[in-house]
N, C-alpha and C positions, 0 to 999 in steps of 0.2 A: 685476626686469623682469617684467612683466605675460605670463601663460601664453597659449598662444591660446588656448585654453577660455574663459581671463575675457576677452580681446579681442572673442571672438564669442561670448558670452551674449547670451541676447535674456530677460528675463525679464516676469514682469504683463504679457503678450502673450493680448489676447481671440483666444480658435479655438472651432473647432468640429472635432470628429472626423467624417471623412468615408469611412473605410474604416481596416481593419486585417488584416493577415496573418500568419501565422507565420514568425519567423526565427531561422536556428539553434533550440537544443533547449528556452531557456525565456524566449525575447526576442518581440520583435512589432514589426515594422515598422509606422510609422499614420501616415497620411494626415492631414494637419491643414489647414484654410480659415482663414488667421489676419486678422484685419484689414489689419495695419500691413505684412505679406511674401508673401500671398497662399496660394497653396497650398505645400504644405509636406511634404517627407519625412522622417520622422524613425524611429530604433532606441529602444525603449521597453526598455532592458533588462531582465531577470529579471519581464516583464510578467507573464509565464506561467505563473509559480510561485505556488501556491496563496494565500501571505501577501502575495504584492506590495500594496504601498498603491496604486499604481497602476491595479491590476488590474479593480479598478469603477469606476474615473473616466474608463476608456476606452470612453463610452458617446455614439453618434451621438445629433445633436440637441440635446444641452444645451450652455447656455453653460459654455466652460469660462476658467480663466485658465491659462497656459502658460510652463514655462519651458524652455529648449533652449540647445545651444552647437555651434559646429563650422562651418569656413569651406567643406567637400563639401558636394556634393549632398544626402545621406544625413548629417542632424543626429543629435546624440542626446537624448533627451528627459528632462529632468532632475526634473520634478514637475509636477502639473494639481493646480490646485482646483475647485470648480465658482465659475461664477460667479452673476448675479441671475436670479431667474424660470426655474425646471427647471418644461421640460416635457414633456408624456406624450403622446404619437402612439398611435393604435390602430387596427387594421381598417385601411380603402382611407388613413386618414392617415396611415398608418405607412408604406404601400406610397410612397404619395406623396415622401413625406419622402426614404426610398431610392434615389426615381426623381431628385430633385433632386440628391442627391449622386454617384448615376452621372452626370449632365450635369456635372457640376464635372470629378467626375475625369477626362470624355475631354474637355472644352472647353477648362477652365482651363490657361493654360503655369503651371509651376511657377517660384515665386519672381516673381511678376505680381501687384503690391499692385491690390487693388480694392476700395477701402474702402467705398463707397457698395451694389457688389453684396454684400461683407459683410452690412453693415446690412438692406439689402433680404432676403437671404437668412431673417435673425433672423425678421425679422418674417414673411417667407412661412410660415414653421415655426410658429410662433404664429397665425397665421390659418388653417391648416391644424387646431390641437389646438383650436379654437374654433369651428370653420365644418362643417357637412354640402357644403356647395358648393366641393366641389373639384376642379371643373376648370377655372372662371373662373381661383383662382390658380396653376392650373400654369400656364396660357396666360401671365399676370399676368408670372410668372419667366420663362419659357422666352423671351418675349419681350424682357424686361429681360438677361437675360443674355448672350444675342445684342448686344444695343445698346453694351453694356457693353463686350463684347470687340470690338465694331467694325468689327462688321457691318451694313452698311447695311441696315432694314430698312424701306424709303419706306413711308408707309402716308397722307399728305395728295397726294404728287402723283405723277403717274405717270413713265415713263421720258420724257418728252417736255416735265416740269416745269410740265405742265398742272393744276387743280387735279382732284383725283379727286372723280366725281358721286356721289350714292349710291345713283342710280335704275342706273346703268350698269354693265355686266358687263363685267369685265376677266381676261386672263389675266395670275395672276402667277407668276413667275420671282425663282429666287436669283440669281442673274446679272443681273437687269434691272430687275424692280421689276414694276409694274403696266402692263399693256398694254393698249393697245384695240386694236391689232390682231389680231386671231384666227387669222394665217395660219399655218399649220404647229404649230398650238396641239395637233391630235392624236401631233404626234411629236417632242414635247420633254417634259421633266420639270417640268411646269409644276401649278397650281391654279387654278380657273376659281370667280371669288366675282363680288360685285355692290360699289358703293363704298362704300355701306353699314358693309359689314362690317370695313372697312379705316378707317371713317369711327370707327366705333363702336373700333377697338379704339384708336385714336390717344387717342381719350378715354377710354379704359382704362372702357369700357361693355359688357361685358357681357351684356345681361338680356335679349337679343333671342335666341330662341333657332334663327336661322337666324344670327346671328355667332357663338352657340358651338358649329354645326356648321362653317362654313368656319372659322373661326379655328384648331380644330383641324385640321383638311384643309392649312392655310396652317403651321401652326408644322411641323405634322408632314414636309409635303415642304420645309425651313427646315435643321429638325436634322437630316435625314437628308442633305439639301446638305451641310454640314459635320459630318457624322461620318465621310461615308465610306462604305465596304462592312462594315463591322463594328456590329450592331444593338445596339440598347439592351434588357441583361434586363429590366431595369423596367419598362420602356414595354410589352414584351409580356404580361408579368403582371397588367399595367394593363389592356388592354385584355381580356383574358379575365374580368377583376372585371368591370367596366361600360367604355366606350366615352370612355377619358378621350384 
């Protein structure tokens, strides 16, 4: 009779380490973004101890391949390889990189496969270790990410299913979408852009740089809609570097 260990192995499972923490005296709990199960909690035993094999392959940002077992919440982690193309984040990429895996861990429900944000993820992280221009792909993700998890984020036509202009200033809302109405615009929690900018980001356009001042202004009051009262450390460490 087959053990539940071997019943629920997952093995040659693509992740990504997304955070890690101390458990008990030489273990490590860590956070894994796996393609095929989503995010992922799992007990790295004897992580901690000087000789673990484990112990350097527990590194954000590289591809890794994963194997795990266990029908709880809380898996246990039974080996990583790395897998194709390691790469090296530095300076504001690195910060970047961070700032992406904090959005995972307070967005993503656990055990919520998303394979395509996977994918998208890989390659943010790679355009990131290659690009000086990094806050097109924060927008890029922060955006995607959102969409992903299924949240309506209108950006062709307004709450009224009109088309959006580009000459025309709208306010927009997480709750509503784009507005031409401006009434009571000073006492909600809203952003105030042109269609332009809404125009430009549906075409994933960038280059204009009055849409990567609202774009920001737009994701920012977005994520803070669904985070909640509790802030993002990266974002603000971000913003103390330069104005991402």
């Amino acid at each position: 009779m087959a053990t539940l260990s071997h019943v629920f192995r997952q093995d040659n499972q693509q992740v990504f380490v997304l955070h890690t923490y101390p458990f008990k005296e030489t273990s490590l709990v860590v956070e894994l973004f796996s393609r095929e199960h989503g995010r992922i909690a799992m007990v790295a035993k004897g992580a901690r101890r000087p000789r673990s094999a484990m112990r350097g392959m527990l590194q954000s940002f590289q591809p890794l391949i994963g194997a795990w077992s266990g029908k709880l919440e809380l898996k246990t982690l039974h080996s990583l390889e790395w897998g194709s193309g390691l790469l090296l984040l530095q300076g504001e990429a690195l910060m970047c990189g961070f700032y992406l895996n904090e959005l995972l861990l307070r967005l993503l429900p656990r055990e919520d496969p998303h394979q395509a944000l996977f994918d998208f993820y890989g390659q943010t992280l790679k355009t990131l270790s290659a690009s000086f221009q990094h806050a097109p792909t924060l927008r890029r993700f922060e955006l995607r990410l959102l969409q992903e998890l299924g949240y309506a984020v209108p950006l062709v036509h307004d709450e009224q299913e009109d088309d959006i202009h580009p000459e025309k200033t709208y306010s927009y809302f997480a709750e509503r979408g784009a507005c031409s109405d401006h009434s009571g615009y000073a006492n909600r929690n809203g952003v105030q852009l042109i269609g332009k900018t809404l125009q430009d980001m549906a075409q994933d356009d960038y280059s204009d740089p009055l849409t990567q001042l609202q774009s920001k202004q737009l994701m920012r009051m977005l994520l803070a809609y669904y985070l909640g009262d509790k802030p993002l450390h990266t974002r603000q460490l971000l913003i103390d570097l330069q104005q991402f």
